[in-house]
PyMOL Python script that loads the backbone (N, CA, C, O; Angstrom):
from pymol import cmd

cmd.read_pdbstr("""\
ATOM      1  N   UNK A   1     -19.589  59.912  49.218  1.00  0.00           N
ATOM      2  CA  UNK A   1     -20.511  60.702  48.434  1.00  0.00           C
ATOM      3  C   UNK A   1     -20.339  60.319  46.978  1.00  0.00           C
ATOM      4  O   UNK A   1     -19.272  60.265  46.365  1.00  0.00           O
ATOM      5  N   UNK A   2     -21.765  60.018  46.441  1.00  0.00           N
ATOM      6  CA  UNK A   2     -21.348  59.623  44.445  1.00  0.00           C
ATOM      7  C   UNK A   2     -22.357  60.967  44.709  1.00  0.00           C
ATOM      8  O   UNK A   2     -23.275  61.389  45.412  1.00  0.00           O
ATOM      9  N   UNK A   3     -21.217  61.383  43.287  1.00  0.00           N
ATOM     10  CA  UNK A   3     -21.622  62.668  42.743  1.00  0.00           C
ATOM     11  C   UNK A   3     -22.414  61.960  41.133  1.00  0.00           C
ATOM     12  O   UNK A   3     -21.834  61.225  40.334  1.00  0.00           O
ATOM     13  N   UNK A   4     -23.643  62.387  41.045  1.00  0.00           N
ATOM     14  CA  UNK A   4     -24.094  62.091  39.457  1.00  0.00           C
ATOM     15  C   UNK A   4     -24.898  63.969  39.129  1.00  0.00           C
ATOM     16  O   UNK A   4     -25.141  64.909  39.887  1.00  0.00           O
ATOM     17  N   UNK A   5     -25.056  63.769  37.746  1.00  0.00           N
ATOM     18  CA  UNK A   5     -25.814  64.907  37.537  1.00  0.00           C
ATOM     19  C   UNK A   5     -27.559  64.455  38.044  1.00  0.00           C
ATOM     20  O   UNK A   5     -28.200  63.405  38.098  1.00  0.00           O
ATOM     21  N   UNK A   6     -27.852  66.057  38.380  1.00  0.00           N
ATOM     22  CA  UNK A   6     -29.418  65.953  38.395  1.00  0.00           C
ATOM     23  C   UNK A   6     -30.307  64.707  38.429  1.00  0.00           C
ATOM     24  O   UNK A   6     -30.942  64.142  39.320  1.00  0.00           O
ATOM     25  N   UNK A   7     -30.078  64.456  36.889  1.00  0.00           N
ATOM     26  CA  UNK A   7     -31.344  64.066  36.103  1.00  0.00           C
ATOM     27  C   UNK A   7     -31.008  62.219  36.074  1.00  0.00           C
ATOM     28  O   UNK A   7     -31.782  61.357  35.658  1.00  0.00           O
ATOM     29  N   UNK A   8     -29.925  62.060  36.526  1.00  0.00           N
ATOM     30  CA  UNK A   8     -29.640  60.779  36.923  1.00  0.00           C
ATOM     31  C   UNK A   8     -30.113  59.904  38.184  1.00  0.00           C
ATOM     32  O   UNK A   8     -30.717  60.526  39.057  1.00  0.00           O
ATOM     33  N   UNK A   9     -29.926  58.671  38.356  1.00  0.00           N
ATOM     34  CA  UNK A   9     -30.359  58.117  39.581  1.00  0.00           C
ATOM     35  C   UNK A   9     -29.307  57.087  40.043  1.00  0.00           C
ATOM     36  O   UNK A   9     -28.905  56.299  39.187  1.00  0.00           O
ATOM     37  N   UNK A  10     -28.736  56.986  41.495  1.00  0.00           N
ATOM     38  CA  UNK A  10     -28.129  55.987  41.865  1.00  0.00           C
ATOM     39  C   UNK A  10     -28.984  54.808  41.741  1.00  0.00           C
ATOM     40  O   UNK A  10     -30.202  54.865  41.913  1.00  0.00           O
ATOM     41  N   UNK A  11     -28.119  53.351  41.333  1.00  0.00           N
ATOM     42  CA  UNK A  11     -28.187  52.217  40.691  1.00  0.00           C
ATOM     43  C   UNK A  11     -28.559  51.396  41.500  1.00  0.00           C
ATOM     44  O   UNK A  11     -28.729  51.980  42.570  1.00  0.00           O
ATOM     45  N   UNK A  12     -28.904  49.773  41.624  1.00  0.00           N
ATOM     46  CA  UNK A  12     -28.601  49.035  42.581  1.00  0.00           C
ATOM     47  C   UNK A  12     -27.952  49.130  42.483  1.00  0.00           C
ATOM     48  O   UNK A  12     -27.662  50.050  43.248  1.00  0.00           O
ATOM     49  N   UNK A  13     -26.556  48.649  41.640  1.00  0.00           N
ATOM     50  CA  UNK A  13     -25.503  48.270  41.130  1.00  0.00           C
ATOM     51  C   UNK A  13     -24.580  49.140  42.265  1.00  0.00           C
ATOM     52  O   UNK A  13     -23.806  48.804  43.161  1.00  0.00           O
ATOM     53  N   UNK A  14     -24.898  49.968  41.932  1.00  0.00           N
ATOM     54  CA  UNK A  14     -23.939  51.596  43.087  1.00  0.00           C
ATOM     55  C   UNK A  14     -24.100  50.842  44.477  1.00  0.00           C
ATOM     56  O   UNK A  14     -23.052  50.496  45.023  1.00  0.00           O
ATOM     57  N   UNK A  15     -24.997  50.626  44.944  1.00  0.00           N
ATOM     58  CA  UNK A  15     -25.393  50.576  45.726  1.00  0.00           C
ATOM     59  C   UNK A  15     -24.943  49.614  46.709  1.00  0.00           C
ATOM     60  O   UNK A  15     -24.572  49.802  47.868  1.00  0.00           O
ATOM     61  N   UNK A  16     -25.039  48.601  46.065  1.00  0.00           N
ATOM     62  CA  UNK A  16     -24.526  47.333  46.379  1.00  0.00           C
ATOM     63  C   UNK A  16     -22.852  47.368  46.829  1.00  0.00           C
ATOM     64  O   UNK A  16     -22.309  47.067  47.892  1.00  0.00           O
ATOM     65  N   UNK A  17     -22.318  47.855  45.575  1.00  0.00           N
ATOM     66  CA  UNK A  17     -20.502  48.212  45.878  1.00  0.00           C
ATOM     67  C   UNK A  17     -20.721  49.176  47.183  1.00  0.00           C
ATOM     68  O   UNK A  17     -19.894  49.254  48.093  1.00  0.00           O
ATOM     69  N   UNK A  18     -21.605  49.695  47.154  1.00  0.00           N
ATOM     70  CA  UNK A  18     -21.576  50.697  48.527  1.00  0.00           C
ATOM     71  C   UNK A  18     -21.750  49.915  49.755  1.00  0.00           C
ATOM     72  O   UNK A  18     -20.897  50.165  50.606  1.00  0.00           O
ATOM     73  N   UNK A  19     -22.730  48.929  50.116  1.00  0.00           N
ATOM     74  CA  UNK A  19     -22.931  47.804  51.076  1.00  0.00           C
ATOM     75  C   UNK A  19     -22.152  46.904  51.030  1.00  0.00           C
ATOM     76  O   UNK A  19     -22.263  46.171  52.013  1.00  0.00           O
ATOM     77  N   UNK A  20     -21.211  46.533  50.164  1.00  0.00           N
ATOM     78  CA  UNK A  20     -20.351  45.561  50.213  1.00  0.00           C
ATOM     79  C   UNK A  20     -18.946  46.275  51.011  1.00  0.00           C
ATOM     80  O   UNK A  20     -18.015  45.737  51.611  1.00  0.00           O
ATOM     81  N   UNK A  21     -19.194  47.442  50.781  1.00  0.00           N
ATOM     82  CA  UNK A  21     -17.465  48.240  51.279  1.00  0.00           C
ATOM     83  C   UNK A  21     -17.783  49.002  52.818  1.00  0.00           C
ATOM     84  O   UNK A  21     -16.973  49.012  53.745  1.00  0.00           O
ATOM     85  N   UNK A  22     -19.214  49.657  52.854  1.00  0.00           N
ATOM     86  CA  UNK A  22     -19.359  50.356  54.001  1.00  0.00           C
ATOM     87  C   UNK A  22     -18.845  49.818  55.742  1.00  0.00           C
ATOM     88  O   UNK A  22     -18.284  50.305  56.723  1.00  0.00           O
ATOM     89  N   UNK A  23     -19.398  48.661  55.359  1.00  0.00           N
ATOM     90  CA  UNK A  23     -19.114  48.340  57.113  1.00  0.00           C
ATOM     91  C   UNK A  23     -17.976  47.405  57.012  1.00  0.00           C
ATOM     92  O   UNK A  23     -17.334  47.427  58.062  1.00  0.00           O
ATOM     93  N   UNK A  24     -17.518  46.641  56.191  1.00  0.00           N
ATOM     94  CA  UNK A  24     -16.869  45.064  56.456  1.00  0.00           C
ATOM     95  C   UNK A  24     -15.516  45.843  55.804  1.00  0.00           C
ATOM     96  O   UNK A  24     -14.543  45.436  56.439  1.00  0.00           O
ATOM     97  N   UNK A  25     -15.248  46.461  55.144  1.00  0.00           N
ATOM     98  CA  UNK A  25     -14.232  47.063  54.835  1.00  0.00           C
ATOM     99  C   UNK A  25     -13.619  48.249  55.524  1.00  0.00           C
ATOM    100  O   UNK A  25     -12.475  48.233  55.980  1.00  0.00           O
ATOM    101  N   UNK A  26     -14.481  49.339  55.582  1.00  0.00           N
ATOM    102  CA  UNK A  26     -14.193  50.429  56.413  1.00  0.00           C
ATOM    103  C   UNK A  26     -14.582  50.525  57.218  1.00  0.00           C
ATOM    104  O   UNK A  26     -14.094  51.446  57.873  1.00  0.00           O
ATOM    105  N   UNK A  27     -15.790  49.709  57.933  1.00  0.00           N
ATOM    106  CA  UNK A  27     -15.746  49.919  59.277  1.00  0.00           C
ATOM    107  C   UNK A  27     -16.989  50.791  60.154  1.00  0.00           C
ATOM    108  O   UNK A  27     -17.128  50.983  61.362  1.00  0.00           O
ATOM    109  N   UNK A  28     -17.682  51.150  59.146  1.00  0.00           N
ATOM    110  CA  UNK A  28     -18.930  52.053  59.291  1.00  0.00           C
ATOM    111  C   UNK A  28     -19.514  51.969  60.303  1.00  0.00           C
ATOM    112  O   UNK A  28     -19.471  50.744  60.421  1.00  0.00           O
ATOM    113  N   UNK A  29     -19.888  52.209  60.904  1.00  0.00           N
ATOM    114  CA  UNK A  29     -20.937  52.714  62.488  1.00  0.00           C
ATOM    115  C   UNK A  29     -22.030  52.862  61.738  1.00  0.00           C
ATOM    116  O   UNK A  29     -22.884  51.980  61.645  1.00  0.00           O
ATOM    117  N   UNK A  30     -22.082  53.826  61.229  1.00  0.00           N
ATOM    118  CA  UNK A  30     -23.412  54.659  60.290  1.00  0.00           C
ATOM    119  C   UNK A  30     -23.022  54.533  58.973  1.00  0.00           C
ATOM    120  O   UNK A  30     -21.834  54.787  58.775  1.00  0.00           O
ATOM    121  N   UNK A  31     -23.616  54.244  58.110  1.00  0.00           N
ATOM    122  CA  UNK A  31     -23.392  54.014  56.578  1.00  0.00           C
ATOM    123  C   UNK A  31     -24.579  55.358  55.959  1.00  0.00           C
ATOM    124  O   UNK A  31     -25.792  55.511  56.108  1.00  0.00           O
ATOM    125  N   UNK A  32     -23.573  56.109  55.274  1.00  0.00           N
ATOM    126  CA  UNK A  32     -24.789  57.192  54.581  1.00  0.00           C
ATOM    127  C   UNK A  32     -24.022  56.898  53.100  1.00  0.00           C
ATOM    128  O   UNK A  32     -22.829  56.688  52.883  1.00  0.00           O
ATOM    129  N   UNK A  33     -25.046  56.956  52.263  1.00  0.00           N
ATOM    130  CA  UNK A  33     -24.992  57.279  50.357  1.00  0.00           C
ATOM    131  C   UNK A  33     -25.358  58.134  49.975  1.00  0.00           C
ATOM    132  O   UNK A  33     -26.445  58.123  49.399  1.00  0.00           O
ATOM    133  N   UNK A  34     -24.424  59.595  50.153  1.00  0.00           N
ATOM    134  CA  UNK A  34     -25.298  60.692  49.841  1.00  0.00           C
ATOM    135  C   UNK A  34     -25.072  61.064  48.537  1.00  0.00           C
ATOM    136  O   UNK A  34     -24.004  60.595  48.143  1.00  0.00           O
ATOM    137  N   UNK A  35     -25.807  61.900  47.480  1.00  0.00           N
ATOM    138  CA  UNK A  35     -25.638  61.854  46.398  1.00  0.00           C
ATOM    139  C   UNK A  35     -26.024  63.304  46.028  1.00  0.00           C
ATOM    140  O   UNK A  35     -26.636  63.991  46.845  1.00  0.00           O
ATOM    141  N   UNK A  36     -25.625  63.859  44.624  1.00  0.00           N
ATOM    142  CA  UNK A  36     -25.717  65.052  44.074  1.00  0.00           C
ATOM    143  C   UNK A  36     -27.455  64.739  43.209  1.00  0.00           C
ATOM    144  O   UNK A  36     -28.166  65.732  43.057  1.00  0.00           O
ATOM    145  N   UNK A  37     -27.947  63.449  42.749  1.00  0.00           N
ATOM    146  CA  UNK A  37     -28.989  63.713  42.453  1.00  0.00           C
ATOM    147  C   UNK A  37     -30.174  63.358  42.849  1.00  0.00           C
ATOM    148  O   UNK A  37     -30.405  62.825  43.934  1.00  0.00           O
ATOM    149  N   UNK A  38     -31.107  63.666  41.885  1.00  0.00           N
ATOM    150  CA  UNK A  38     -32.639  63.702  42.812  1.00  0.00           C
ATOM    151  C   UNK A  38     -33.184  62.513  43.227  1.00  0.00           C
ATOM    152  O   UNK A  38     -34.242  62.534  43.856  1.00  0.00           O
ATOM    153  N   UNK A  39     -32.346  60.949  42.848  1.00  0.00           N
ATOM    154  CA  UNK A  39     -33.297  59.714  42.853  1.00  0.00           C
ATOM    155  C   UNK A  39     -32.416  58.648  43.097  1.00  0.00           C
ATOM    156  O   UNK A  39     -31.287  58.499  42.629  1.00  0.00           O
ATOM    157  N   UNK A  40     -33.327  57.572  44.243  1.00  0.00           N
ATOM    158  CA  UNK A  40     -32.439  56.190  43.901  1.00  0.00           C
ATOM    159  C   UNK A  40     -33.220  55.434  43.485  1.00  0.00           C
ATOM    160  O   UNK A  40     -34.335  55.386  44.006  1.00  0.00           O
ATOM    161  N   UNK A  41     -32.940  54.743  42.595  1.00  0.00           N
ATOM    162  CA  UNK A  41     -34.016  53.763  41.910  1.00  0.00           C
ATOM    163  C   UNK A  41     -34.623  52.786  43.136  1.00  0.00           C
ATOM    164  O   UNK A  41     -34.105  52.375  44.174  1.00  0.00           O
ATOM    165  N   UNK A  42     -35.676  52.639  42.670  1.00  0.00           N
ATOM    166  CA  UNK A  42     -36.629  51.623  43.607  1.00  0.00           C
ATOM    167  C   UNK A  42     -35.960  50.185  44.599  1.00  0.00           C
ATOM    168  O   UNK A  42     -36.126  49.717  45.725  1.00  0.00           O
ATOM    169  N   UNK A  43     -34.936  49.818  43.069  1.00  0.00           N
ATOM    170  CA  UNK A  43     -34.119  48.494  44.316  1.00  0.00           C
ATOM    171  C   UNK A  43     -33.306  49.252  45.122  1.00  0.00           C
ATOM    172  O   UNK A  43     -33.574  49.394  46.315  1.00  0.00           O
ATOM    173  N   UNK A  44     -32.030  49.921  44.444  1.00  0.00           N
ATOM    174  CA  UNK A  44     -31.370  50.777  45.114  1.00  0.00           C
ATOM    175  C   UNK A  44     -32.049  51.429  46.475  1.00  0.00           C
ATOM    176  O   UNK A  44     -31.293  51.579  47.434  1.00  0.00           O
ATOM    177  N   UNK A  45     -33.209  51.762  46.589  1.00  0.00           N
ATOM    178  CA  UNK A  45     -33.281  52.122  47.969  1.00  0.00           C
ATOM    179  C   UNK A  45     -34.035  51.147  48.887  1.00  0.00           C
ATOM    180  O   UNK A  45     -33.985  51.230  50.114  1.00  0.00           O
ATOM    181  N   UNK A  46     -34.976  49.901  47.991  1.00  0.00           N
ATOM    182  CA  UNK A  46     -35.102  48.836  48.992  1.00  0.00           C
ATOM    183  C   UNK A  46     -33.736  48.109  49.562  1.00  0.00           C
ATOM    184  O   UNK A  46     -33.786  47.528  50.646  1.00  0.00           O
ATOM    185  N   UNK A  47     -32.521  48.158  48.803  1.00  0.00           N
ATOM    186  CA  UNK A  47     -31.476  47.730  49.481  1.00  0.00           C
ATOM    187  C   UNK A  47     -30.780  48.476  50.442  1.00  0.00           C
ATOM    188  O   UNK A  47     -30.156  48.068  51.422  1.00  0.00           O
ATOM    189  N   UNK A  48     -30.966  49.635  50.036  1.00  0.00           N
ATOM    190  CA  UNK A  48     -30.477  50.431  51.276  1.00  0.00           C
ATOM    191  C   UNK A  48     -31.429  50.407  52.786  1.00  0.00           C
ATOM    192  O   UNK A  48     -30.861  50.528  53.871  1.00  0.00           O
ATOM    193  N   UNK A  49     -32.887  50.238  52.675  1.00  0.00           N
ATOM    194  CA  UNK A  49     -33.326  50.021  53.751  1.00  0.00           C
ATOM    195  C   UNK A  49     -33.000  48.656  54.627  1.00  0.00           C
ATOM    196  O   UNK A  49     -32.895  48.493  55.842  1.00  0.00           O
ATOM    197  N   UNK A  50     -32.870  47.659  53.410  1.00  0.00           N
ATOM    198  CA  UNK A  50     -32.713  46.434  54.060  1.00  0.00           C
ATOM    199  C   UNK A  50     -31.393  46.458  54.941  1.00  0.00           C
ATOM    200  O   UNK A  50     -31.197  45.933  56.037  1.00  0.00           O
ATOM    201  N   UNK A  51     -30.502  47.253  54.111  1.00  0.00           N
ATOM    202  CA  UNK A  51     -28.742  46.750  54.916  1.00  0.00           C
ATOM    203  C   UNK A  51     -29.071  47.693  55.805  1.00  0.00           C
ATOM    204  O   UNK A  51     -28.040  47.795  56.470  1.00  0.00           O
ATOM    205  N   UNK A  52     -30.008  48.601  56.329  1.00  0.00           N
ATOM    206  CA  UNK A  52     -29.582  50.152  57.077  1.00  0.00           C
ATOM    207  C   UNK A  52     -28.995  50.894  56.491  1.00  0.00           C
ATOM    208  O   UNK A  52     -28.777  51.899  57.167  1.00  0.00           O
ATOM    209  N   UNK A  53     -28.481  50.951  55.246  1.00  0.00           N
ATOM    210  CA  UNK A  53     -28.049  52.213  54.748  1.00  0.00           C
ATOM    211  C   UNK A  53     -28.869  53.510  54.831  1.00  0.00           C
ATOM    212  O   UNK A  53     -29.857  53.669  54.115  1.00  0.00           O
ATOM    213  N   UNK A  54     -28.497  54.332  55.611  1.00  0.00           N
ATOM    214  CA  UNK A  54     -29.046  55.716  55.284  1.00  0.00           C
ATOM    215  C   UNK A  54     -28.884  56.355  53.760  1.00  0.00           C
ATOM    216  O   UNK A  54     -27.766  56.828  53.557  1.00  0.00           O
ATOM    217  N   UNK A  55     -29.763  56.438  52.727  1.00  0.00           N
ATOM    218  CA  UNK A  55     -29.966  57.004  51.255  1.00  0.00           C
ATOM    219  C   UNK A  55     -30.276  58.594  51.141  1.00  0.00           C
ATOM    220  O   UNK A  55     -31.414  58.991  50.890  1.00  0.00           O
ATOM    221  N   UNK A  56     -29.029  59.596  51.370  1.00  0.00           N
ATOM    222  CA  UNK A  56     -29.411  60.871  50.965  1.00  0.00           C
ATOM    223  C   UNK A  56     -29.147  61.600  50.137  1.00  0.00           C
ATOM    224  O   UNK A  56     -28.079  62.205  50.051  1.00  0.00           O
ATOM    225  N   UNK A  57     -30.653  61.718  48.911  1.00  0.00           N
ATOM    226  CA  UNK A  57     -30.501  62.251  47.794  1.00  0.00           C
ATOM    227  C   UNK A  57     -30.130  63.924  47.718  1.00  0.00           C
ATOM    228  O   UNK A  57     -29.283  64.310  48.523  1.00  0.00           O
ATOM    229  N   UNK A  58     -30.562  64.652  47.043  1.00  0.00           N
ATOM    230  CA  UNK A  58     -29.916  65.809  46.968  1.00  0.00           C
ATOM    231  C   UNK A  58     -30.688  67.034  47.592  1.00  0.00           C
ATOM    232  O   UNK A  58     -30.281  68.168  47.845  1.00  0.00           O
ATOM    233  N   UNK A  59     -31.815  66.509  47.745  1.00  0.00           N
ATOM    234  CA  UNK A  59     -32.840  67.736  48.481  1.00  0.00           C
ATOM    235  C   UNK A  59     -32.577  67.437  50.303  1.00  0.00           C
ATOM    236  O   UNK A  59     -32.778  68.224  51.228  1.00  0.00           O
ATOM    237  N   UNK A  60     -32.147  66.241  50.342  1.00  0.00           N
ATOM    238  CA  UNK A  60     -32.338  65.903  51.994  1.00  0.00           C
ATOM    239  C   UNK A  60     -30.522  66.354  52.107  1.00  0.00           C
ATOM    240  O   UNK A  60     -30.190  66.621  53.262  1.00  0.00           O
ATOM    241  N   UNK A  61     -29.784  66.419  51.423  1.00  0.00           N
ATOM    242  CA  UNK A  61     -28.333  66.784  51.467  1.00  0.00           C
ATOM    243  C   UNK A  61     -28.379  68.094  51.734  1.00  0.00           C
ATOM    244  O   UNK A  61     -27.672  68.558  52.629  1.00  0.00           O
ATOM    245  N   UNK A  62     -29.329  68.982  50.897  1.00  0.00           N
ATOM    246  CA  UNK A  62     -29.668  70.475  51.117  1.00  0.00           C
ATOM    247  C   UNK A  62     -29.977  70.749  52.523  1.00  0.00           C
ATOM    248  O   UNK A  62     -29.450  71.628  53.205  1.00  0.00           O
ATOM    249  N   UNK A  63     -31.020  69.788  52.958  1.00  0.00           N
ATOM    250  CA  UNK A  63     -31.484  70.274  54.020  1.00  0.00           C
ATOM    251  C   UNK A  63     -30.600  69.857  55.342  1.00  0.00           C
ATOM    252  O   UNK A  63     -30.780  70.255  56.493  1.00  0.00           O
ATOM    253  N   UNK A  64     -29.461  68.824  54.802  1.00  0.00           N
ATOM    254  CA  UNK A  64     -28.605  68.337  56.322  1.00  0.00           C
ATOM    255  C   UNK A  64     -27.369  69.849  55.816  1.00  0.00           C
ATOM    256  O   UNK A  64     -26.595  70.102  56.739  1.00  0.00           O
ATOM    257  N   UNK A  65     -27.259  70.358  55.105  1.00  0.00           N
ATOM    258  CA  UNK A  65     -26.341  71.096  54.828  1.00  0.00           C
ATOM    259  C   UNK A  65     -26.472  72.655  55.687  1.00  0.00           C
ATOM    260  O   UNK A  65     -25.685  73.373  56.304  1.00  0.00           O
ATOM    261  N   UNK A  66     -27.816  72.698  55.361  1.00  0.00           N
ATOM    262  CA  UNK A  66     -28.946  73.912  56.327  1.00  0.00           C
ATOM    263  C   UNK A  66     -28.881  73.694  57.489  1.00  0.00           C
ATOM    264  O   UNK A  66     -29.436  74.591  58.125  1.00  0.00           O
ATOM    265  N   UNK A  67     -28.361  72.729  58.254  1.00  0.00           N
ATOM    266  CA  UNK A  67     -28.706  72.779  59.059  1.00  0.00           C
ATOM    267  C   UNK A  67     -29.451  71.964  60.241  1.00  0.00           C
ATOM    268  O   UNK A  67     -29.549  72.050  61.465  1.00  0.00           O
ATOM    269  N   UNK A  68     -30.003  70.981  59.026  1.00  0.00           N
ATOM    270  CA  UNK A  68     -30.996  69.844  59.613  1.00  0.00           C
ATOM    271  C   UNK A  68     -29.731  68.928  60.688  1.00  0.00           C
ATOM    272  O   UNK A  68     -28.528  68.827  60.451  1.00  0.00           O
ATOM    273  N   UNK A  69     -30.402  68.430  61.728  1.00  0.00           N
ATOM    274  CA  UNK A  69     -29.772  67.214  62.420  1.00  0.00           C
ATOM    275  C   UNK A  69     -30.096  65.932  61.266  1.00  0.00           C
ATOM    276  O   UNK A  69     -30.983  65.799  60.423  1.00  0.00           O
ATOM    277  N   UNK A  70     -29.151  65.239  61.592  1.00  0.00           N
ATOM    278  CA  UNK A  70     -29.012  64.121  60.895  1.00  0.00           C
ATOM    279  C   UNK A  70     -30.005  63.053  60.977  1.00  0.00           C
ATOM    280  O   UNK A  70     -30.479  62.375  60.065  1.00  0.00           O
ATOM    281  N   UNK A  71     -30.313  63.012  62.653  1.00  0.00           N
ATOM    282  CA  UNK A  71     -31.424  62.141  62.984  1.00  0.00           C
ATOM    283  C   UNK A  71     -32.633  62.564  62.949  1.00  0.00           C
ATOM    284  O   UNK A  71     -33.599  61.831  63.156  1.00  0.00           O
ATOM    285  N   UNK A  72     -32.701  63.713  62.699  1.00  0.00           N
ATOM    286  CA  UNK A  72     -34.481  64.105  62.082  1.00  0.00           C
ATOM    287  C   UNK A  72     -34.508  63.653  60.690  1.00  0.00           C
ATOM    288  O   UNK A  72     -35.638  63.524  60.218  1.00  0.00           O
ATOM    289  N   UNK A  73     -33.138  63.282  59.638  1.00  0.00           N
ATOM    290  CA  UNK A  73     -33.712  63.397  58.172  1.00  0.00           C
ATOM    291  C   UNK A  73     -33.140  61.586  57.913  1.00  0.00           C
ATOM    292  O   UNK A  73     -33.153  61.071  56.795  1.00  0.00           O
ATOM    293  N   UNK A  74     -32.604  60.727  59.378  1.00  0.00           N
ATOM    294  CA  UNK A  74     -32.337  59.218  58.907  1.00  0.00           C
ATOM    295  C   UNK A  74     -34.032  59.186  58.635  1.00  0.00           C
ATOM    296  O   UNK A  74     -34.292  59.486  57.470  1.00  0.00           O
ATOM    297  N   UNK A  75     -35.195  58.893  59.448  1.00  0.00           N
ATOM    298  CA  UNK A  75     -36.275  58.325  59.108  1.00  0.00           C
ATOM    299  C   UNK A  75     -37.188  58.960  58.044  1.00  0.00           C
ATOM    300  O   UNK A  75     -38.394  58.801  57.857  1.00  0.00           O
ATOM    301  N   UNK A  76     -36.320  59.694  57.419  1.00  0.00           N
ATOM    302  CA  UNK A  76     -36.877  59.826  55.828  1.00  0.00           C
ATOM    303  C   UNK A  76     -36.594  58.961  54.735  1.00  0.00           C
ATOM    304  O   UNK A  76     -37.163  58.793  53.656  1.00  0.00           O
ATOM    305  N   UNK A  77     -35.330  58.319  55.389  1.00  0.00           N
ATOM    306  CA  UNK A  77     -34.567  57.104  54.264  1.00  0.00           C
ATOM    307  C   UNK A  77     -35.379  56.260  53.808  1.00  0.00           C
ATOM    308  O   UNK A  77     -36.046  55.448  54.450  1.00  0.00           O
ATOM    309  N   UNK A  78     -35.328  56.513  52.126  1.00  0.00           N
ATOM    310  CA  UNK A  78     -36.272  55.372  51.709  1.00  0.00           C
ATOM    311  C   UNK A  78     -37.561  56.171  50.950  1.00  0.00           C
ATOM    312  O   UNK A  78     -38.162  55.822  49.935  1.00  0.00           O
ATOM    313  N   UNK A  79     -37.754  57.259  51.725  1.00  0.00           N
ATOM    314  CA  UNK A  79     -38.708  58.050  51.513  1.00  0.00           C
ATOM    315  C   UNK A  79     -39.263  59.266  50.114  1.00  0.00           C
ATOM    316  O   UNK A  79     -38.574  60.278  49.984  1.00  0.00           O
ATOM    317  N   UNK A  80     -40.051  59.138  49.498  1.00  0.00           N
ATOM    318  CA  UNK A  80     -39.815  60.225  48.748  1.00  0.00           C
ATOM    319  C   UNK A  80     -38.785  59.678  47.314  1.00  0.00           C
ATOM    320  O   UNK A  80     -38.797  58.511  46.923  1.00  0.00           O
ATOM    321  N   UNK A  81     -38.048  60.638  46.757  1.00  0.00           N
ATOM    322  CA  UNK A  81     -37.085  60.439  45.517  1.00  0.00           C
ATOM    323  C   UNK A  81     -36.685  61.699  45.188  1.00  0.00           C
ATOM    324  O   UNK A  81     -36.907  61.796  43.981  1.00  0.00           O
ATOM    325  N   UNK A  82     -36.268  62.609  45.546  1.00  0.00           N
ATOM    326  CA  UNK A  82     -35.713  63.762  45.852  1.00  0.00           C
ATOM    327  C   UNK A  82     -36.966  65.184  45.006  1.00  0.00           C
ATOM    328  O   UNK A  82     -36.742  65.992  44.105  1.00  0.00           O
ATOM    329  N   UNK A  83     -38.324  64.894  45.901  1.00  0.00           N
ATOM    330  CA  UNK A  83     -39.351  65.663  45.789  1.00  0.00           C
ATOM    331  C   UNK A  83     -38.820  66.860  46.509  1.00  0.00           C
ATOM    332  O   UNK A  83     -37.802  67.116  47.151  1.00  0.00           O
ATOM    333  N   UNK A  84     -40.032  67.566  46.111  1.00  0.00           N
ATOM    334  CA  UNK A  84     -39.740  69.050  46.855  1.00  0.00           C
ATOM    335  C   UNK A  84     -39.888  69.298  48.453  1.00  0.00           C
ATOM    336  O   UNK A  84     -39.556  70.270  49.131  1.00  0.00           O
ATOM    337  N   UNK A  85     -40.481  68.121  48.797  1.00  0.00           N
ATOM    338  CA  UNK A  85     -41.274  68.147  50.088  1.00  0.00           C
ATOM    339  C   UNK A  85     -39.797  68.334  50.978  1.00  0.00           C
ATOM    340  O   UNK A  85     -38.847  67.576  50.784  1.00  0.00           O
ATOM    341  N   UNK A  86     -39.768  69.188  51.738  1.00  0.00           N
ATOM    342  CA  UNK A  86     -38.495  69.656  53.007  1.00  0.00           C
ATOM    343  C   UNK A  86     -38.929  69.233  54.355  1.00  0.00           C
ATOM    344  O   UNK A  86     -39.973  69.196  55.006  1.00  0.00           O
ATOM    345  N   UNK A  87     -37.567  68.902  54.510  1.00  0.00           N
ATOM    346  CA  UNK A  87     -38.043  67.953  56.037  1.00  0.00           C
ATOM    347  C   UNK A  87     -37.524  69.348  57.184  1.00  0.00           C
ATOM    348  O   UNK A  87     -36.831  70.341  56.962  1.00  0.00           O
ATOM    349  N   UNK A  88     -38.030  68.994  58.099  1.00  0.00           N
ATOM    350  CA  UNK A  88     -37.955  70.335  59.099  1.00  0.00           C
ATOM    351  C   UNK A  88     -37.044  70.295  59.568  1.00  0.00           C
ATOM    352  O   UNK A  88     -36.561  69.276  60.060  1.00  0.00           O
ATOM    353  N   UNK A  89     -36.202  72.128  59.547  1.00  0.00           N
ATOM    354  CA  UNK A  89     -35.333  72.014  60.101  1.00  0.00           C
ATOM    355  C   UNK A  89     -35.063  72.109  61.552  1.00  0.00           C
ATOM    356  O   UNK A  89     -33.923  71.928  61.982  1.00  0.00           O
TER     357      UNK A  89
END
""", "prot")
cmd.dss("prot")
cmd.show_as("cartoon", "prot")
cmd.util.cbc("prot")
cmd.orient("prot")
């Protein structure tokens, strides 16, 4: 989990150190980037679609926190930029 404020956005840059460590280092099955704020910048989440990274910003964190299954809110990845729109729980 990178924690940023709000009004910030995960990086490629983040992102990348995140795909470089997730699977070949630790070993990942499932790779998630979940984050405290509302946005991943545009490369940042074309790279996360490309490697399979699952990208969950802070409204889809709310809603896996509520309750949501995990696999109703992977095919949101990519989706959105931490809008208001709520995925069902």
């Amino acid at each position: 989990m990178k924690k940023y404020a709000p009004h910030r956005s995960v990086s490629s840059q983040d992102m990348q150190r995140f795909v470089g460590t997730a699977r070949p280092e630790h070993g990942a099955d499932v790779a998630l980037f979940v984050t405290t704020c509302r946005t991943f910048t545009k490369a940042a989440l074309g790279l996360a679609v490309r490697q399979d990274i699952v990208a969950l910003h802070r409204d889809l964190l709310g809603a896996w926190v509520k309750g949501a299954h995990l696999e109703t809110l992977i095919p949101l990845n990519g989706h959105g930029g931490g809008t208001r729109r709520r995925p069902t729980v």
